[in-house]
N, C-alpha and C positions, 0 to 999 in steps of 0.2 A: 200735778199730772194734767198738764192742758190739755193732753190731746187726747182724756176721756169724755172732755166737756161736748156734750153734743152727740155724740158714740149711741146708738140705740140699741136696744138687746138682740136684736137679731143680725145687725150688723156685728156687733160682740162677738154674740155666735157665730158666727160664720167666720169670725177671726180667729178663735179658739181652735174651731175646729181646721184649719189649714196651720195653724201653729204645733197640731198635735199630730198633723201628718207631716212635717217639716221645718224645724222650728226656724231654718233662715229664709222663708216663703212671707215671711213678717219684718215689718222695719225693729230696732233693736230696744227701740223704747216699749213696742208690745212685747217684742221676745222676755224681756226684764220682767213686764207688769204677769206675765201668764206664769212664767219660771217661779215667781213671788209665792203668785196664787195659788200653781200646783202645792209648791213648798208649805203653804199656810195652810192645804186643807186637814182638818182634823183639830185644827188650833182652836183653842178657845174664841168667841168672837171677838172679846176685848182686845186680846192679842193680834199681831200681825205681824210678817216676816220683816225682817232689820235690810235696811237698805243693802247694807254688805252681803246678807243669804241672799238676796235678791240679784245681785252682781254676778256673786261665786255661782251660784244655780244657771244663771244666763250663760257664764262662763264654761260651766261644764256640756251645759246643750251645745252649745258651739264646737267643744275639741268633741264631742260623739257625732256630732255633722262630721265632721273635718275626718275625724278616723274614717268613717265612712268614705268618705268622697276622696281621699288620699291614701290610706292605708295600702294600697297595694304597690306603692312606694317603696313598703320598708318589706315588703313577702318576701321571703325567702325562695324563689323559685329559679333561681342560674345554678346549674351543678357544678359549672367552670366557675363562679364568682363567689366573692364572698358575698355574705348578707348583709346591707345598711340596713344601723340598727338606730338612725335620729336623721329626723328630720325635723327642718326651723319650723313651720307649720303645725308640726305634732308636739310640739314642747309643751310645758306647763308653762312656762315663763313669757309664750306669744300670749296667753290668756291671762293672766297677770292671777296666774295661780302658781306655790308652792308645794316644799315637799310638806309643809304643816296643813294642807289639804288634802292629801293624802288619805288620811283615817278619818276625816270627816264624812258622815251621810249625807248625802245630796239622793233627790228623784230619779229614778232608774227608771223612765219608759222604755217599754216595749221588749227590750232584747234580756231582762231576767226575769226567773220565777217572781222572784221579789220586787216588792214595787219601789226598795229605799238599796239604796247599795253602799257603800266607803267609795271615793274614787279612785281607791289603789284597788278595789273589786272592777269599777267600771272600765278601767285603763287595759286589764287585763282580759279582761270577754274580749274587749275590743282588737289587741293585739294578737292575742289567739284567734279570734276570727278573721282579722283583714292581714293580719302580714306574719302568717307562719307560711306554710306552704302553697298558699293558694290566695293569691291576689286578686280582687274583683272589682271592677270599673261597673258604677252601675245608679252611682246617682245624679249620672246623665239624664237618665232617663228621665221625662216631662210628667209622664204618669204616676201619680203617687200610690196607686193600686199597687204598682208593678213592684216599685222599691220599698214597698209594706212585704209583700209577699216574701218578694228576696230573704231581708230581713229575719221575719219570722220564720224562715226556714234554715239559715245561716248562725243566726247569735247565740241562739238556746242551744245549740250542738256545736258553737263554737268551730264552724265548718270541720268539724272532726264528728262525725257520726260512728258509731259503733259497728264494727264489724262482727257478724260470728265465725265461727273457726272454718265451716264449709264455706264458707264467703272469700276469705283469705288462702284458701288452699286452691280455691277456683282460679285467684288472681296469680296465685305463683306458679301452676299448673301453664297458664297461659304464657305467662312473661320465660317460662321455660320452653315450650312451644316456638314463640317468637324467635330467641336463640340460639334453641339447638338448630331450630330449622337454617337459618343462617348459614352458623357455622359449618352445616353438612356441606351446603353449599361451598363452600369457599374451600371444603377440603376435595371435594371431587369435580369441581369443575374451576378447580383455579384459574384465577386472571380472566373469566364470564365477566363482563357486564350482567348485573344482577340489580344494581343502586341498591343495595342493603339498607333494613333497618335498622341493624346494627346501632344502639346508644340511646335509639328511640321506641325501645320495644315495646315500655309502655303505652303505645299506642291497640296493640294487642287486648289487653284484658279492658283497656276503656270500651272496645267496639265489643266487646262479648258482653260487657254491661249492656250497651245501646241496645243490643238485640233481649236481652233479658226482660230488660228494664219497658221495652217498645213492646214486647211481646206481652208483658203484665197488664200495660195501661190498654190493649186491644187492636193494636198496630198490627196490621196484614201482612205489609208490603213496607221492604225499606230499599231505599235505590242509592244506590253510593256512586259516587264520579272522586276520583282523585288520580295524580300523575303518578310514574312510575317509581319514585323511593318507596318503597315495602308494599308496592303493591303484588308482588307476587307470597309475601308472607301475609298479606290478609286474605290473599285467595288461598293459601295451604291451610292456615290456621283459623280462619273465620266463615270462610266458605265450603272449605270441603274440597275445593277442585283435587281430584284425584295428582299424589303426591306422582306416582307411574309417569303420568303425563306431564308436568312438571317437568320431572328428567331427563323425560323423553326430550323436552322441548330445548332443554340444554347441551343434550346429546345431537339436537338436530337429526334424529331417526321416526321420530313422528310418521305414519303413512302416508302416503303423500295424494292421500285421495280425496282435497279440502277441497271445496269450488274457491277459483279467485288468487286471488295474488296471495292472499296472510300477511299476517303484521308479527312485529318482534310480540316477543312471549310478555315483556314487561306490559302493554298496550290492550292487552288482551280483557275482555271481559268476560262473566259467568256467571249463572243464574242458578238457585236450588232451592230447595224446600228445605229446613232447616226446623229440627223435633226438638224441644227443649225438655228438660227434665222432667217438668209436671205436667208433660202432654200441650201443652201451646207449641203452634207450628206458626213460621213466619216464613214466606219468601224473599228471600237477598236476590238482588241483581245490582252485579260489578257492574259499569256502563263502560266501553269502549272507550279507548282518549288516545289520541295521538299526542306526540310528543308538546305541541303547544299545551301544556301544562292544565291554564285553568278554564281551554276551550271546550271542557266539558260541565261547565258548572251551568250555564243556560240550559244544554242539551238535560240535563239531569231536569233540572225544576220544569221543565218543557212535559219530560214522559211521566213523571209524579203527578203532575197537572191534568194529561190527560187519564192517568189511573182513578184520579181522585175525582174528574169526572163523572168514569164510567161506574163509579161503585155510590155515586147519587149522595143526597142530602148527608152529611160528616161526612166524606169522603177526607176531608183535609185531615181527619183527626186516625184514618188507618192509614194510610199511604206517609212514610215519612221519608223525604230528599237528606241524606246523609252527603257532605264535600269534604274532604280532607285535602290540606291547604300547605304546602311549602310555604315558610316566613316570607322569602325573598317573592314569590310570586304572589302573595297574599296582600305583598304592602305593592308590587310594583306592576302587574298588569291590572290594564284598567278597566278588563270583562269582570271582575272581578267586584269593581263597583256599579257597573251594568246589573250585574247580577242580585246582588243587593237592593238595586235600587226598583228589581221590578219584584220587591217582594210583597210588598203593599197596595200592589197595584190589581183592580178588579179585575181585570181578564189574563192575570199571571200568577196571581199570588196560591202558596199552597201550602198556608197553616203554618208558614216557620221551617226553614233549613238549619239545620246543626252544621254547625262549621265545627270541623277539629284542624288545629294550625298545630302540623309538627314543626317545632321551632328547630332546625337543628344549626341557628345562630351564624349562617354560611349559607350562600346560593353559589353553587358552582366554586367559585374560589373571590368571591367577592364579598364583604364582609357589614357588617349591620351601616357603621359609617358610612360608605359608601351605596347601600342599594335603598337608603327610606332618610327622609327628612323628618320622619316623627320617632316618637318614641319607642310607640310599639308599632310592631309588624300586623298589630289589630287594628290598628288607630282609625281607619278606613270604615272599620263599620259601626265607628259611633255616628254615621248619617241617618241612619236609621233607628237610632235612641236603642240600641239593644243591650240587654248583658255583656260581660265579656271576662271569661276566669283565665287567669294568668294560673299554671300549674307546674310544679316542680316536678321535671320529668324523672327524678330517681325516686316520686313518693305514690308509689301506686295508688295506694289508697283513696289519699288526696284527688286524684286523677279521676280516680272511677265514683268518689265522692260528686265532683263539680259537675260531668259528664250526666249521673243521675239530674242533678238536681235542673240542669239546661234541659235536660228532656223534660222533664215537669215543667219548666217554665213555658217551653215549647207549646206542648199538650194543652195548658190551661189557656196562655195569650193570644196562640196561634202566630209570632213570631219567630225570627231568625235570631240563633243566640250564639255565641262563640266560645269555646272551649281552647286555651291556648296551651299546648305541653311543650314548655323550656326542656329540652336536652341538648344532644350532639351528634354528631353525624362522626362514626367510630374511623371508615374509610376517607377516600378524596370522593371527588364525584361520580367519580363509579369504581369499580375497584381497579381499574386500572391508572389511575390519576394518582402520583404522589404530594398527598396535600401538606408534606414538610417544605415544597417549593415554594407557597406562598402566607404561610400560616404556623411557621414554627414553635412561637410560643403556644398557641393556643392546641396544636397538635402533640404536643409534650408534657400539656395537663392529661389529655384525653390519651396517651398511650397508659398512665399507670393506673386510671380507671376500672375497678372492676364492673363485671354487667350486672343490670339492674337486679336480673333475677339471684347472683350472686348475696348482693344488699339484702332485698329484699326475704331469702331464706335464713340470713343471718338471725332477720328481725325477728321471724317467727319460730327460732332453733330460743331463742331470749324468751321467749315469749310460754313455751315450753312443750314447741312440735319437736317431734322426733327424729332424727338428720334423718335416721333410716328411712321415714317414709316418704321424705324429699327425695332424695336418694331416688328411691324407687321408682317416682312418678318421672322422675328425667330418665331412667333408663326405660322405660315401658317406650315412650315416647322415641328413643334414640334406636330403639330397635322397628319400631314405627319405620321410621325414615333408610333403614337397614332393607326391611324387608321389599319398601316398596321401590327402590332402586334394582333389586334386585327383576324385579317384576315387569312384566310389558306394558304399554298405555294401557288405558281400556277407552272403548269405542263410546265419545262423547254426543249429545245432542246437536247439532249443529242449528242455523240459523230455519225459519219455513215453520215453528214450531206451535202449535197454538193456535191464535186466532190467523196466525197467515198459513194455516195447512192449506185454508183452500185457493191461494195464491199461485201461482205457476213463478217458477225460478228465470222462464225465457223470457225477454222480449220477444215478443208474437205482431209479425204487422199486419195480421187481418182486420176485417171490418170491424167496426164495434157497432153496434144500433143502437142511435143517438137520436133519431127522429124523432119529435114528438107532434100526434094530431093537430091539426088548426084549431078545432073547439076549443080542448083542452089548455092550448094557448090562449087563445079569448078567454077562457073561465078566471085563468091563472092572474091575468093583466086584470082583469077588471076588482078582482080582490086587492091586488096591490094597491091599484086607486083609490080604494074606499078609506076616506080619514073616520074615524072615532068622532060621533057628534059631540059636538062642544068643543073640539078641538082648533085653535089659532094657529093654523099653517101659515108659514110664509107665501104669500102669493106668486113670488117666480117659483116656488118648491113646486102649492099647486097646480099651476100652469103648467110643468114640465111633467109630472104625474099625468095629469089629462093627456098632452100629449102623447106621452105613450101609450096610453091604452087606448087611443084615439087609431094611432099607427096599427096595433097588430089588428084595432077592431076591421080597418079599412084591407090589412094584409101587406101593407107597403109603407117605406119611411121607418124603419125600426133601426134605431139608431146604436151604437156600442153600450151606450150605460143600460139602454131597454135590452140588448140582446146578451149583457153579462147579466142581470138581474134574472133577465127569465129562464136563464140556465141552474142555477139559482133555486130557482122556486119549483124546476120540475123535478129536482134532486132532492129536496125537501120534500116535497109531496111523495114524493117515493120513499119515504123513509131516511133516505142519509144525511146526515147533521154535517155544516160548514162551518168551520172555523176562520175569517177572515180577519188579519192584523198588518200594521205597518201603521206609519204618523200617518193621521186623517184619513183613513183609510173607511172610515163611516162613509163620509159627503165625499170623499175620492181628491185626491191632490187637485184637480181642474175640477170638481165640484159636477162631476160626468154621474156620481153614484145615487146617493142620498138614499143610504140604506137604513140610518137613521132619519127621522124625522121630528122634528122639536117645539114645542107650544111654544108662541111668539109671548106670551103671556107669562107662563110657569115653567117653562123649559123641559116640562114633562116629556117623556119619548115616546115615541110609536114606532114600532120596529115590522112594516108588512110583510118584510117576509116570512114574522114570525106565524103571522098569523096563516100561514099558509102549510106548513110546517106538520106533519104527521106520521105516525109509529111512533115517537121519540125521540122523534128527529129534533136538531136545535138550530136554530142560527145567531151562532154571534160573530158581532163584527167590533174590535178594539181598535180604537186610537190609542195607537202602543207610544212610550217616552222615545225622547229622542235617539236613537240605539240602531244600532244597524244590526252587531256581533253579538248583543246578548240576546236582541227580540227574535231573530233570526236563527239562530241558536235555540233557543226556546221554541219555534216553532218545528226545528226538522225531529227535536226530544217528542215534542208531541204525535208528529206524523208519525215514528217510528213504532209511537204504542197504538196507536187509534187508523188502522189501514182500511177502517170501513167509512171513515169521516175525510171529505174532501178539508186540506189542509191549505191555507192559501196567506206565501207574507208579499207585501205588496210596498215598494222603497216607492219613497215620495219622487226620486228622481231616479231614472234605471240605474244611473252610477255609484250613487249612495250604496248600493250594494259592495262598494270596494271599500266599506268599511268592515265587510263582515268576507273578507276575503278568505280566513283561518276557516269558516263553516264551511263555506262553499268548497273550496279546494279541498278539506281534511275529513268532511262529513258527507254533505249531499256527494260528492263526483265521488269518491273514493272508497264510502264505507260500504258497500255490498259487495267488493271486488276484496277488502281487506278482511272484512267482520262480517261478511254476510247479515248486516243489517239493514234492510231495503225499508226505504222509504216513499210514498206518493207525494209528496212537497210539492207544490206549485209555487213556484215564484215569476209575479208580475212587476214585469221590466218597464218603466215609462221609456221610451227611446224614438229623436226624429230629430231631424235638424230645422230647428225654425227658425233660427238666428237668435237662441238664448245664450251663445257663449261657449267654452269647452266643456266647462261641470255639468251645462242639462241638458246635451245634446245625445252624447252615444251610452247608450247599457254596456257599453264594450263587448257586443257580437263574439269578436276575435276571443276573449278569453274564455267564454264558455266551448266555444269549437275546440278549444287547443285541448280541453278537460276529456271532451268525446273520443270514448272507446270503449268497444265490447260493450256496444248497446248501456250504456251507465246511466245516459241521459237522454230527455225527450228538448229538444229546443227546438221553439217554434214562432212565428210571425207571422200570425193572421192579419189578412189585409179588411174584412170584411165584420160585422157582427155574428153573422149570421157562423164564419167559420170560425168564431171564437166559442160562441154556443154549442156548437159541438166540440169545441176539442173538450174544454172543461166538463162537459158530460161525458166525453171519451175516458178523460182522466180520473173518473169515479167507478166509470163501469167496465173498463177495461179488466183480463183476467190475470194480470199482473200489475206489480206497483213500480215506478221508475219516477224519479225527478222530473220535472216540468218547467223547465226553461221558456214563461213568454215575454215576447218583446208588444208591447202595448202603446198604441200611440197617444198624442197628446194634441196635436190641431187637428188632426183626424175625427177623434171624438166629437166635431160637432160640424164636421164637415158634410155638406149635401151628395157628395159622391162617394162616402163612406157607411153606406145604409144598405137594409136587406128586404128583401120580401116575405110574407108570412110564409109561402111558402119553402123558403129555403131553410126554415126551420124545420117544416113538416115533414120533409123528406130529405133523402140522401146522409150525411155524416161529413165528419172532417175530412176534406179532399186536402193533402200532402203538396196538390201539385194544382194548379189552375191554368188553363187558357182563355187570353181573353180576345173577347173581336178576330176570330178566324177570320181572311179578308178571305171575301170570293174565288178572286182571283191569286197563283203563287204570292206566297212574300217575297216583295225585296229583301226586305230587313227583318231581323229576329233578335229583337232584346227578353235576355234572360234578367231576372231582378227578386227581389223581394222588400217588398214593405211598402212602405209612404212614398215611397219613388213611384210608385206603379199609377199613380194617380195624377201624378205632377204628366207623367208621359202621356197617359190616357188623353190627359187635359190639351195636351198641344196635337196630338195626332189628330182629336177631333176640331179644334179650332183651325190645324192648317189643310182639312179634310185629308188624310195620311190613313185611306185605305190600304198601302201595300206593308202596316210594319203589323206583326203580331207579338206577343208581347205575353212570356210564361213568368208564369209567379212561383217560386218556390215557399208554400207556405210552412213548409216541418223541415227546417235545416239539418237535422240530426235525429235519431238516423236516415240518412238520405234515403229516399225510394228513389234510384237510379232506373227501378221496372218502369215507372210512375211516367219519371221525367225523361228517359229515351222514348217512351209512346209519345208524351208529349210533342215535342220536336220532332217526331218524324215526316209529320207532313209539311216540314219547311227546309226540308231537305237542301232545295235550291237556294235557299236564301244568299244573297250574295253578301250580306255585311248580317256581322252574329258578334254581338257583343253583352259583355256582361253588364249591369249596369247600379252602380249602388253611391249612396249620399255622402257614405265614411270614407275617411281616405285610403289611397292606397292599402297600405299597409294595417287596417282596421278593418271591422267587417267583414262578410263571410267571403271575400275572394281568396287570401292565399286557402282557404280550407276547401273550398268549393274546384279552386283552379283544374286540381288535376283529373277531377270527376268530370267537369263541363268537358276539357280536353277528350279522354276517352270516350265521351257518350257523342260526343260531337267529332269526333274525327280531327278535328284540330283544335288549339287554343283559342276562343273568342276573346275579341278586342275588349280591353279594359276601359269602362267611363266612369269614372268620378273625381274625387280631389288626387292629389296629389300624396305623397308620401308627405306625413306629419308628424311631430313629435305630439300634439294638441290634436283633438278632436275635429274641433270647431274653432273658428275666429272667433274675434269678439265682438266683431262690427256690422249691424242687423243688413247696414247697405251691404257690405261687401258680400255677407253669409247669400243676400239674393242674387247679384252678381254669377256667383259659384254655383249655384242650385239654376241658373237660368245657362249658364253655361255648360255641364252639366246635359242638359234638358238638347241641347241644340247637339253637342257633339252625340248625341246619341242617335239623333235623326237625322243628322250632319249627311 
């Protein structure tokens, strides 16, 4: 044995002890010498175990690795397939053991009463636990705590825990629920689109666990996001939402006294307080989801995040994010590993989401082969080293077994853990789809089928329940659904409810009071400046700190990063807490922010605005992963719970945002016209043409405009600091909540002609509309514009002394104040050349939106200046880009 020569005892120990948490975390000459040793202790001294116990013991720790880390292999969990019952891996003969080892005793750690077992005992714990009905992936995991725990809760119960009889009547009670309700369906409102649960009922009595089981361990609050297959049988059966309205919603008799457009019935969400049998109450909320399937799983972790929040120190531990997951969308959109990935992450994370994947082995009529390269439709979240049970969807038990034991894992880790139920989807894609067109065989196992709750009652009629009393609880239930058909909606809660009662439903374009004192301003900058003694600031950091507090102390020179900062800080000192996320969104994509601050020495942080911060107010500010659609996502889930916290995601480049095109378009623009769920989101747009190219040029203006209507959104393009300061103070203190569209520059930020006065902080508010340089005398000319154009003009008007042009700024593009901007322009009445004037081309940018408002307010169409119609933003060529922007500049004054 050479390679104990030298080996000290504590290094020993430390081997031991990793050998006994893992026995292949050890090369196989120690695995042998420990296996030996285990095997030898009690022995006489003289004696010592035979090279061969030595071998076979190594041998057996390896296939209980291996059942471990493969068994779920051979689980029994496809109801269409048969069961693999060998696998090369799991043989006796890969380990160079026989059937004459068998009735030999070998070392049993961990997973029996007994410390010595036969290995026809150990082969069998193990088979029973990893590959009857419930298959588990999980010695992925890097942590040895995690796969101890596993373990010790798995072996000894043989993943088959003991049911009592109320336990099992509960589960059949449900999986009857789940069915009849169905089937009522299908009998009275034949050929509805519905996406039936139908084959996967057992999803039903798992989620009646989750709430039992969450409501035991002290769970508050559980927030579910999943797409439409049985989502309207988890709102009848798990929710409560009144069965009346359901029907109504089928019947399309509903009253029609909803604010907003409405969404199909399957899309729908709902909220209730939910009384459990021994007096523990919990609140469910369904969350909203448009048909993009898993563009709800950010927005969920998003409003759990902010619940858990507001409810302070364990927050993570009562608020629990529930997703239930389509196979095919589980393995193939990619929010899905966005979602995942911002589990871990300190300004996202919220103690672990349960994933339940109904498997029902079909996306649409497309089939496992073709919609995933891996194996399982799970395989996606072993990036995140988690659980993950594979569950035979006809074995309830089994089901509501794994689903316990992931909320434990949950509870104790504070991870994401996945729960998979293998069934079958009973219809096509909806029930109007005939899925014999593309799936015959597999449609042909699944017609002689009976329902689970069928099985399932069999089991417990064997077992020695009474048919009658089965019987009975589906007919109490059938008459349920009898009655409540018969019956009218009844008048639901709608959206405003809660902490938004004191909300207003309109947009309102009156003043907001935004002003804040000059001292007050002074007090506010001069705390920002102060570093922490002993602290190693970067010198250009410092320098730039001094100057600003340098500017508001003098009242002039207050530059964009100083006048979004001290917006900032008066809103915190007033009590309301800022949320600020997006890449670098700390020190700010152009390094304009520096809301963190970092020891050059120990990287320690100093965050000033924290320190400024009062009532309970907070401020944080995440550099979020690289994500557009799940951070983004994540953030409008949080504005929609948190309407008294300014919510702010901020894209490295304004276009980056067309990554997360699904939120914008299906959530911020649409959900309060659909779902009446209003949100205050501010999204900060970088956008200008400096001659970066097409990708970092335009936010794309155009697509936000084409979204506006019926007041939905706020978009806006402040030219100035000073009007950025107040809008974002607008946007906290206003008496309603609406999305915030801004466009944000980027060479402006440090430009000499992009600066404010203290006093324009002091007084006045967000002006909508601005003139600049009234001339004395009529205007010739009158350029209409908004943004980083208005500067470039400025700049030449003054250089070629161009007293006769005047020049209106539109700074709040949506909703237009038309009162605003006709007072505007009316004292240039005469102007003899009136043109609009913007940097994007043609066909980009607020003109076609803007066109036929300038038209009416103006009496006629003003002349169009900018680029030309494009497929691209921007060139690619920094000469050419100035060329354009100076040409441009000239046809405007032309």
């Amino acid at each position: 044995m050479d390679f104990l020569s030298g080996a000290s005892p504590d290094y020993l120990e430390s081997l031991y002890r990793r050998w006994c948490d893992d026995p292949a975390a050890v090369t196989p000459e120690w695995r042998a010498f420990f296996s030996g040793f285990e095997a030898g202790r009690g022995a006489p001294v003289a004696e010592s175990p035979s090279p061969e116990l030595i071998a076979k013991q190594s041998a057996v720790d390896s296939l209980v690795y291996r059942y471990r880390d493969l068994g779920h292999l051979l689980a029994c969990t496809d109801p269409l397939a048969p069961c693999r019952v060998e696998h090369p891996l799991l043989s006796l003969q890969h380990y160079d053991l026989d059937e004459s080892d068998l009735d030999r005793t070998f070392r049993a750690r961990r997973f029996l009463v007994k410390k010595e077992a036969t290995l026809r005992e150990i082969i069998e714990t193990l088979r029973e636990t990893y590959c009857r009905s419930i298959g588990v992936e999980f010695m992925h995991i890097q942590d040895p705590r995690e796969r101890s725990w596993l373990i010790e809760r798995m072996e000894p119960v043989r993943n088959r825990p003991p049911f009592t009889r109320e336990e099992k009547l509960t589960i059949l009670e449900k999986l009857q629920q789940g069915t009849l309700f169905e089937s009522f369906l299908h009998r009275r409102f034949m050929g509805q689109k519905r996406f039936s649960l139908e084959g996967g009922e057992t999803l039903i009595p798992v989620l009646d666990a989750v709430v039992a089981r969450g409501a035991e361990q002290g769970i508050t609050d559980l927030i579910l996001g999943m797409a439409h297959r049985g989502r309207l049988n988890v709102l009848a059966t798990l929710f409560g939402k009144p069965l009346e309205n359901i029907f109504a919603e089928f019947a399309d008799n509903l009253p029609l006294g909803f604010v907003g457009d409405g969404d199909v019935k399957y899309h729908k969400g709902f909220s209730c307080d939910r009384e459990l049998a021994d007096g523990r109450r919990i609140h469910l909320t369904m969350a909203f989801n448009p048909s993009h399937l898993e563009a709800v799983d950010p927005v969920v972790t998003g409003k759990c995040r902010a619940r858990q929040d507001a409810a302070g120190p364990g927050g993570a531990k009562l608020v629990l994010p529930v997703l239930i997951h389509g196979d095919a969308a589980f393995a193939g959109q990619g929010v899905v590993a966005e979602t995942l990935n911002l589990s871990q992450l300190e300004g996202y994370r919220t103690g672990g989401t349960l994933h339940i994947v109904v498997n029902n082995q079909i996306g649409f009529t497309t089939l496992p082969a073709d919609a995933r390269s891996s194996l399982y439709a799970t395989d996606v979240a072993k990036m995140v080293a988690v659980p993950i049970f594979h569950v035979h969807g006809e074995d309830p038990e089994a089901a509501v077994h794994a689903v316990r034991l992931a909320l434990d894992y949950r509870q104790t880790f504070g991870k994401d853990v996945v729960v998979e139920i293998i069934c079958y989807r009973r219809h096509g894609h909806n029930e109007g789809d005939e899925p014999y067109f593309t799936q015959p065989v597999m449609y042909g196992r699944i017609k002689d089928r009976p329902p689970v709750h069928e099985l399932y009652a069999a089991a417990l009629v064997a077992e020695g329940v009474a048919r009658e009393e089965i019987d009975a609880r589906a007919a109490a239930y059938a008459k349920i659904l009898e009655d409540a058909f018969a019956a009218p909606p009844r008048p639901l809660l709608a959206g405003f409810g809660g902490k938004w009662e004191r909300y207003r439903r309109e947009y309102t374009p009156g003043p907001v009071a935004t002003a804040v004192e000059a001292e007050a301003l002074r007090t506010l900058a001069a705390r920002l400046a102060a570093i922490p003694p002993g602290f190693a600031l970067h010198p250009k950091v410092a320098a730039l700190l001094e100057r600003r507090r340098e500017a508001v102390a003098k009242g002039e020179g207050i530059d964009w990063g100083n006048g979004e900062t001290l917006a900032y800080a008066t809103l915190l000192a007033k009590g309301i807490s800022i949320r600020l996320s997006g890449e670098d969104s700390r020190r700010g994509t152009f390094g304009h922010r520096h809301s963190f601050l970092y020891d050059m020495a120990t990287e320690a942080h100093h965050v000033p605005l924290a320190t400024v911060a009062a009532d309970g107010a907070v401020f944080g500010a995440w550099d979020s992963m690289l994500s557009e659609f799940a951070v983004l996502g994540f953030e409008y889930g949080y504005s929609v719970e948190e309407p008294e916290a300014l919510v702010i995601w901020e894209a490295q480049f304004g276009d980056f945002a067309n990554g997360a095109q699904v939120i914008i378009d299906q959530f911020i623009a649409g959900g309060e016209s659909k779902w009446e769920r209003v949100s205050g989101l501010v999204l900060l747009l970088p956008h200008g043409f400096e001659g970066q190219g097409a990708e970092h040029s335009s936010a794309r203006i155009e697509r936000y405009l084409q979204l506006c209507a019926d007041h939905n959104l706020q978009v806006a393009y402040p030219s100035t600091p000073a009007q950025l300061f107040h809008l974002l103070r607008r946007q906290a203190k206003q008496p309603f909540r609406k999305p915030l569209v801004v466009f944000t520059p980027k060479s402006l930020l440090r430009h000499p002609r992009c600066v404010s006065r203290l006093e324009d902080f002091a007084a006045g508010g967000f002006r909508e509309v601005l003139v600049d340089a009234v001339p004395p005398s009529p205007a010739a000319t009158l350029l209409l514009c908004t943004g980083k154009v208005f500067c470039d003009l400025r700049e030449r008007c003054e250089r070629d002394g161009r007293g006769d042009v005047a020049i209106v700024r539109l700074e709040q593009l949506y909703p237009l104040r038309t009162d605003l901007l006709r007072e505007a322009v009316a004292p240039f009445g005469g102007a003899k050349k009136v043109a609009w004037v913007q940097e994007e081309p043609k066909n980009m940018g607020a003109w076609s939106h803007l066109r036929p408002h300038l038209a009416e307010i103006l009496g006629a169409e003003p002349r169009y200046v900018g680029r030309p119609e494009n497929d691209v933003p921007a060139v690619g060529s920094h000469r050419l880009h100035q060329e354009e922007q100076e040409r441009i500049v000239n046809d405007a004054l032309s």
